[in-house]
C-alpha positions as CSV (number, residue, x, y, z in Angstrom):
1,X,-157.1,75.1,81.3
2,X,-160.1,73.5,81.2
3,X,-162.5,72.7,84.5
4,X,-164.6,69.7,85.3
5,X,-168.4,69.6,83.8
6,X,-171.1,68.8,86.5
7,X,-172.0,64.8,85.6
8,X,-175.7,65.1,84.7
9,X,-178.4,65.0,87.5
10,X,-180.7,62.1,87.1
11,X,-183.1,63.7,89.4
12,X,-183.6,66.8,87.2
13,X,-184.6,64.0,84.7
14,X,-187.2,61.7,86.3
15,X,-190.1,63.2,86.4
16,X,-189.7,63.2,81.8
17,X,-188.6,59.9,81.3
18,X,-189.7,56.4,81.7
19,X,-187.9,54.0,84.2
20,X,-186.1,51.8,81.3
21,X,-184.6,55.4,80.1
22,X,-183.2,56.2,83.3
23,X,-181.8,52.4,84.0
24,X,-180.3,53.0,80.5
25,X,-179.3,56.9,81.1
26,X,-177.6,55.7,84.3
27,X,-176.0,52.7,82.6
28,X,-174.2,55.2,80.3
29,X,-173.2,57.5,83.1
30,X,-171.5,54.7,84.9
31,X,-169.8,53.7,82.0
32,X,-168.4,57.5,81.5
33,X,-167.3,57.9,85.0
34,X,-165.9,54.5,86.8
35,X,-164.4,54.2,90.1
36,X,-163.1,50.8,90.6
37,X,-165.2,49.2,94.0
38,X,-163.8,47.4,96.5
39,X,-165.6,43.5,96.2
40,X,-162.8,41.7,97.1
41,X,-163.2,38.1,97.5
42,X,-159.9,36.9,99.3
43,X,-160.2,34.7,101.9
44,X,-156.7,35.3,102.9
45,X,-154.2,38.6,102.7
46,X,-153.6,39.8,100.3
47,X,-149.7,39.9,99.1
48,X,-148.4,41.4,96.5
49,X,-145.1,42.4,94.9
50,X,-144.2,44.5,91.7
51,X,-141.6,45.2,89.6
52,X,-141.4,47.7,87.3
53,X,-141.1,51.4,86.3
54,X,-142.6,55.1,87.1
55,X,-146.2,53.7,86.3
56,X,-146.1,51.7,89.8
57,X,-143.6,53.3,91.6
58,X,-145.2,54.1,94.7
59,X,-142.2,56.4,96.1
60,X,-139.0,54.2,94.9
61,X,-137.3,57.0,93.5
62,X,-137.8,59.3,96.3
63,X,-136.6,56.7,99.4
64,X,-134.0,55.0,96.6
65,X,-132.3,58.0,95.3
66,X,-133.6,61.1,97.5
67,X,-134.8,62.5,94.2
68,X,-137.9,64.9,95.0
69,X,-141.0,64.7,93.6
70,X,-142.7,68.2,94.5
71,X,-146.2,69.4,94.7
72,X,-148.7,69.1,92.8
73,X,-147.9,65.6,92.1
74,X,-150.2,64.0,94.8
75,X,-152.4,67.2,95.5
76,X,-155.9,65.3,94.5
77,X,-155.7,61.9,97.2
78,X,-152.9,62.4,99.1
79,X,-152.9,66.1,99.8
80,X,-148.8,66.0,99.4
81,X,-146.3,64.7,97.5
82,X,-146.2,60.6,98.0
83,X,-143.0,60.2,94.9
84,X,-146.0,59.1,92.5
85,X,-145.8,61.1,89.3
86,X,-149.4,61.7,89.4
87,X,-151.9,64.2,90.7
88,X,-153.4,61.1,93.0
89,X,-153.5,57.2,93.1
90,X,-151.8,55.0,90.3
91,X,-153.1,52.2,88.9
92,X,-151.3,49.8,91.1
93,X,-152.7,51.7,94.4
94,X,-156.8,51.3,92.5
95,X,-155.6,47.5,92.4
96,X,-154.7,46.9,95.8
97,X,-157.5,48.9,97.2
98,X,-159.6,46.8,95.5
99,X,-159.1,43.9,97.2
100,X,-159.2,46.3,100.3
101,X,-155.7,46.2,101.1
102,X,-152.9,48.7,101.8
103,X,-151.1,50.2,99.3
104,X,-147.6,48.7,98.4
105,X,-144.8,50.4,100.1
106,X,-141.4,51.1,98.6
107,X,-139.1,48.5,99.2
108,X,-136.2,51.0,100.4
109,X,-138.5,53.4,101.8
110,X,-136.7,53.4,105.8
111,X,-138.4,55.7,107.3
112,X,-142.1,54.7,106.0
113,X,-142.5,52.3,108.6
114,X,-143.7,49.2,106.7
115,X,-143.2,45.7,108.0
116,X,-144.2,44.7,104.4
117,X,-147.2,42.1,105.9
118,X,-148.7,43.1,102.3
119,X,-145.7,42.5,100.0
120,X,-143.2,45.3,98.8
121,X,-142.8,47.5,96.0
122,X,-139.6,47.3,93.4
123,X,-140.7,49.3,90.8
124,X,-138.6,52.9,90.3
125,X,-138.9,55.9,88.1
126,X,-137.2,55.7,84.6
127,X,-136.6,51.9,85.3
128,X,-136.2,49.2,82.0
129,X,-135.1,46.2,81.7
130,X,-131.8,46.8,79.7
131,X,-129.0,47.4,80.4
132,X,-129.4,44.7,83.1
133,X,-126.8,46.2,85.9
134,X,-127.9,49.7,86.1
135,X,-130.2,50.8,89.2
136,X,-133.0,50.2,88.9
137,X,-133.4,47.8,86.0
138,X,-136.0,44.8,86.3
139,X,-133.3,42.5,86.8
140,X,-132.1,45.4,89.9
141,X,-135.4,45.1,91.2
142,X,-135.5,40.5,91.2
143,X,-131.9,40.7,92.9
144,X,-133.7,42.8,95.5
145,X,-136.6,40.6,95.7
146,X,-134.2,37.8,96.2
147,X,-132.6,39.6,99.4
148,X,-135.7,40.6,100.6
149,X,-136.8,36.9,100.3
150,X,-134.0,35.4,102.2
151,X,-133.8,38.3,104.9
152,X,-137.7,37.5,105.8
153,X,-137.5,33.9,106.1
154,X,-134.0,34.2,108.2
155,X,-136.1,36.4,110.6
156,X,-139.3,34.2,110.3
157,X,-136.9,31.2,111.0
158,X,-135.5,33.3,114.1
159,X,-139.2,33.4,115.5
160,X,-140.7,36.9,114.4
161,X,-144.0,36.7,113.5
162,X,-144.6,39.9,111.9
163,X,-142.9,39.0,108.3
164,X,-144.1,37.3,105.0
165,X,-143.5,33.5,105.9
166,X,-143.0,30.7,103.3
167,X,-146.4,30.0,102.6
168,X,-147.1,33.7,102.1
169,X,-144.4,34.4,99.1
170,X,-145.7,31.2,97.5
171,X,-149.2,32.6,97.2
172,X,-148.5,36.2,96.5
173,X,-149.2,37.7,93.4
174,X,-146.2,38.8,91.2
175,X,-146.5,41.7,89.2
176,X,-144.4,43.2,86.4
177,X,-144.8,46.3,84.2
178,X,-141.6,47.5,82.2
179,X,-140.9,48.2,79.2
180,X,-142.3,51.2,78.3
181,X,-138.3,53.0,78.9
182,X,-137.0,50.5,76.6
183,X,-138.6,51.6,73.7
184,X,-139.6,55.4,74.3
185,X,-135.7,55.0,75.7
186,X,-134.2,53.8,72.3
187,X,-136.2,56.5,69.8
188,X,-135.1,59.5,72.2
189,X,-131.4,57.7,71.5
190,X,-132.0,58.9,67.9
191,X,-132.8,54.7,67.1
192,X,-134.3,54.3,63.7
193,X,-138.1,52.0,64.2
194,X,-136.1,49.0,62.6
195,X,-133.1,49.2,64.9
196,X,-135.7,49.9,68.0
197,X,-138.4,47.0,66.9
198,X,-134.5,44.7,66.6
199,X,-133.8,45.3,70.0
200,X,-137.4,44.0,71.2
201,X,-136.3,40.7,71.7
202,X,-133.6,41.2,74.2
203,X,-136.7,43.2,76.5
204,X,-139.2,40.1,76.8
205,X,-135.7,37.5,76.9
206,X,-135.2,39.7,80.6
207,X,-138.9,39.5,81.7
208,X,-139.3,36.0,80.4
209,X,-135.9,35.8,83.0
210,X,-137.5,37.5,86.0
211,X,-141.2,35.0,85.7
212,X,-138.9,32.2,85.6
213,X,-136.7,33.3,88.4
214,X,-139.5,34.4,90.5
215,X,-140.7,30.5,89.3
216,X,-138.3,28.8,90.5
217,X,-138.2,30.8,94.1
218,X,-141.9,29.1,94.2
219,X,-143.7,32.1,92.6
220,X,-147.1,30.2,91.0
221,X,-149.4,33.4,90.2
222,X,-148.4,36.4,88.0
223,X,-150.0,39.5,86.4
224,X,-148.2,41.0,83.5
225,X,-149.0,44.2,82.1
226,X,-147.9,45.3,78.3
227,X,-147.3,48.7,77.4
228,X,-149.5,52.1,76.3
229,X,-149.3,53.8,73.6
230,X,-146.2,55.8,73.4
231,X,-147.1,57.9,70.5
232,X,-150.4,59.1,72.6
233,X,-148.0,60.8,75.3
234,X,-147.8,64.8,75.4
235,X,-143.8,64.5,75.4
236,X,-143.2,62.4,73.0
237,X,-145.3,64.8,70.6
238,X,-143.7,67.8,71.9
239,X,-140.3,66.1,71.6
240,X,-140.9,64.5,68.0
241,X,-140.5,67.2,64.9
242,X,-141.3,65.2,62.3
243,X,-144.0,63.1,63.2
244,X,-146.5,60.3,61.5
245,X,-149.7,61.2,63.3
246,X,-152.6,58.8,63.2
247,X,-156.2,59.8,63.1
248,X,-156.0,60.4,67.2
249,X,-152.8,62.5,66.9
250,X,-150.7,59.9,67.9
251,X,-147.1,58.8,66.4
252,X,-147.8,55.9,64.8
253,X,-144.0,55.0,64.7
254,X,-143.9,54.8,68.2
255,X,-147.6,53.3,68.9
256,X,-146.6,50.6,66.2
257,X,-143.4,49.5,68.5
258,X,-145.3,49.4,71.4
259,X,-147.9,46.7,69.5
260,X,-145.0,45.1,68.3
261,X,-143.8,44.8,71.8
262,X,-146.9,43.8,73.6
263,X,-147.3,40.9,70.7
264,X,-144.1,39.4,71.8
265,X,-145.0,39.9,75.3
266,X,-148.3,37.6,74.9
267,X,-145.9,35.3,73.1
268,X,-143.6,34.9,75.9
269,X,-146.8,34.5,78.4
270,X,-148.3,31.7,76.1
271,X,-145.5,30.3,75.8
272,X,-144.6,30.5,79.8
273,X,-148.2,28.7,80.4
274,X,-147.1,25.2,78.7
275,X,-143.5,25.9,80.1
276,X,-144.8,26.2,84.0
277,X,-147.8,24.1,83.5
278,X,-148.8,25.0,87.3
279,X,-148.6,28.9,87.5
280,X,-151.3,30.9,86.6
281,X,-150.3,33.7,84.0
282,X,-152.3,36.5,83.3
283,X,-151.2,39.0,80.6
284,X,-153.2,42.6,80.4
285,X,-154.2,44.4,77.7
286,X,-153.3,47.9,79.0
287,X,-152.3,49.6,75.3
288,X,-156.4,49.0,74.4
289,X,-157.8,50.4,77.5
290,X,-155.3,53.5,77.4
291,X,-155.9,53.8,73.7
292,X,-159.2,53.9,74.0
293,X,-159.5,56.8,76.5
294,X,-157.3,58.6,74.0
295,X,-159.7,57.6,70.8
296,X,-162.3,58.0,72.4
297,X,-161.7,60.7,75.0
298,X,-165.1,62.9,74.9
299,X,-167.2,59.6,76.2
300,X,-165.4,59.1,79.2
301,X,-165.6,63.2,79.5
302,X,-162.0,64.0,78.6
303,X,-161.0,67.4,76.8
304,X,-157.8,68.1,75.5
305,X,-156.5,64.4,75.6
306,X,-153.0,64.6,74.2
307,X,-152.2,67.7,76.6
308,X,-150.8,67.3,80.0
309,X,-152.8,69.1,82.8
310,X,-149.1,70.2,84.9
311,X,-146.4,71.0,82.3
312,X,-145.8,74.5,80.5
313,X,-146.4,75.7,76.7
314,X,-150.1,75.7,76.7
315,X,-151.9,73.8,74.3
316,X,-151.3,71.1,72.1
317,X,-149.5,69.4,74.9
318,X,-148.5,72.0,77.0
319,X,-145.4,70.2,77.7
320,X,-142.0,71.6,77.7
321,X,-138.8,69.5,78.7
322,X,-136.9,72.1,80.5
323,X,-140.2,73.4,82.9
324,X,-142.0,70.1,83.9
325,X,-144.5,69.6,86.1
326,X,-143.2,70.8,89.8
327,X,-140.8,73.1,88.5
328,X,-140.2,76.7,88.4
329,X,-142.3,78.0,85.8
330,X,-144.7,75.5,85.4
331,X,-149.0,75.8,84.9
332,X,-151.2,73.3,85.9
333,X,-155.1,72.8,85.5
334,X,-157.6,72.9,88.3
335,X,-158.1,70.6,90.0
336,X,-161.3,68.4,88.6
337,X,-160.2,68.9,85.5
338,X,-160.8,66.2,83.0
339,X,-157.3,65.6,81.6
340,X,-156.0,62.1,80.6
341,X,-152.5,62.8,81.0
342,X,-150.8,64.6,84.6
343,X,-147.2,65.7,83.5
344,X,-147.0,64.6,79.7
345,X,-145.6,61.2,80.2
346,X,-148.1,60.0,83.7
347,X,-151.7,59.3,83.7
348,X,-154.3,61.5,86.3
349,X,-156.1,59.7,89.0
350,X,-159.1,59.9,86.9
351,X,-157.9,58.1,84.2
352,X,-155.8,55.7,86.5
353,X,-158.9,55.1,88.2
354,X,-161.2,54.3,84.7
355,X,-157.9,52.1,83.5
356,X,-158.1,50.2,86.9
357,X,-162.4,49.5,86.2
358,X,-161.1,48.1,82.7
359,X,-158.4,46.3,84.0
360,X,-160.9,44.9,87.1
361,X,-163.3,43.7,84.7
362,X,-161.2,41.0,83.3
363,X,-162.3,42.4,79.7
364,X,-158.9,42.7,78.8
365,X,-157.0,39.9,80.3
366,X,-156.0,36.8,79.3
367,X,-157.0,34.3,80.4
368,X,-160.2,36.3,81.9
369,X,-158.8,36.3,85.4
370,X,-160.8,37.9,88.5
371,X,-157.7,40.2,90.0
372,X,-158.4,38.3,93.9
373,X,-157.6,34.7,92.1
374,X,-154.2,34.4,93.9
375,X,-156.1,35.0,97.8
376,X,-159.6,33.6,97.1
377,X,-158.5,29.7,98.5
């Protein structure tokens, strides 16, 4: 498996080159290695909620279903297993700490001890949005929300002071990413593109559902995320036979869905901002920052980017579905090891944490939306 590189030392280098080099030399090594920094702006806390599936959960399948999530999923932040599928912190987790706020805990975690003062966490492991009744489906995750929601105020009306209040659910921020099960979901049912690409549709009809539903509960600010590329993930390659690679060694059948998806998606949010003339709607562009580290792995000082760095097989993917990551049999790389992907399907801290500076630097949003808006006034 291959082990980190050294990043180059600007010291070794100052006494050959001119000071506009080095600006410029540093420049590009900032560029290869981001870490989103805290510069939060808010002027109040900070509340958040999301919805969604194994790319935010924060521990939902763990408290929810007592499923384990073993070591070494957590090993490079947390120093244990946390029920992130990830060697470290998640997107979601870069977010919050940038705005210097906790990290969302699991809305049935018992035991964790939150009073959810910073919002709660809905998002679960395998989660989509269809079929609509089946734990933990995005519609699951709003009827929860809606409990949660009543519960609070009942106790806020009752005089405790230590829950989300009113004013607070109104100006939290409402995140949702789903719909990455849907799809992967419906070609590993043996779904032709045309019959997966027909059921499309149906997928943004249920988030267009939950926005307006989250609306009408007094919800004003939202932060939508589209989907990665599919066809870029170590398990779908070692799952597909016949495959339609693109020039990256993706599946283009599956990478073409996901566009296909994430077009309708921005439909649904353009079409949400002249419906709810006074929420504020901000859909991401996740598939082009996550493509990009793919296409472009070797500037952001990946190797190996279509292979996971905890799976079993050894290269291409090193990904095999009976010895995942955190069971018996499994290999994993060292740790500092530039990999894009964890366990195949999961991202590493490293990349989470360059797909958070992306995502922090409005680039790829639309409209071009700081991340604090919803706590700034």
């Amino acid at each position: 498996m291959a082990s980190s590189n050294s990043p180059l030392s600007l010291s070794v280098l100052s006494h050959q080159l001119q000071p506009i080099t080095i600006l410029l030399l540093t420049m590009v090594l900032m560029s290869w290695f981001p870490h989103p920094i805290a510069s939060s702006q808010c002027k109040k806390q900070p509340i958040i909620f999301n919805f969604g599936d194994s790319n935010s959960d924060t521990g939902g399948l763990t408290s929810g279903l007592g499923f384990p999530v073993n070591l070494p999923n957590g090993r490079s932040y947390f120093r244990r297993s946390t029920g992130r599928l990830s060697d470290g912190r998640l997107l979601l987790d870069f977010l919050c700490q940038s705005l210097n706020a906790s990290f969302l805990s699991p809305y049935l975690d018992s035991l964790g001890g939150s009073k959810f003062r910073n919002g709660a966490n809905f998002a679960v492991v395998g989660s989509s949005t269809l079929p609509k009744f089946v734990p933990f489906s995005l519609n699951i995750q709003i009827m929860q929300f809606l409990h949660f929601k009543a519960r609070s105020l009942e106790l806020v009306h009752a005089g405790s002071r230590n829950l989300i209040n009113e004013e607070g659910f109104r100006n939290a921020l409402y995140i949702i990413d789903i719909g990455q099960n849907d799809i992967a979901d419906s070609f590993d049912k043996n779904l032709s593109y045309a019959q997966v690409t027909k059921r499309i549709p149906s997928v943004v009809t249920e988030i267009n559902n939950a926005v307006k539903t989250l609306y009408n509960q007094g919800g004003r600010k939202f932060w939508i995320h589209n989907t990665g590329p599919l066809g870029c993930l170590p398990q779908k390659l070692w799952l597909v036979q016949t495959k339609d690679l693109d020039p990256h060694g993706c599946i283009s059948s599956y990478n073409s869905a996901a566009q296909l998806f994430n077009e309708a998606l921005r439909h649904m949010t353009l079409q949400l901002r002249s419906e709810l003339v006074d929420a504020t709607i901000v859909y991401v562009d996740i598939y082009a920052i996550k493509y990009d580290l793919i296409a472009n792995s070797s500037k952001y000082g990946f190797s190996s980017p279509l292979m996971a760095c905890c799976g079993s097989g050894g290269p291409p993917y090193n990904y095999n579905i009976r010895v995942t990551c955190g069971q018996p049999g499994y290999q994993v790389c060292d740790e500092g090891s530039r990999f894009v992907s964890w366990d195949g399907i999961h991202y590493t801290e490293r990349a989470n944490s360059i797909v958070a500076s992306r995502v922090l630097s409005t680039a790829y949003s639309t409209p071009p939306t700081a991340f604090d808006f919803f706590c700034r006034n």
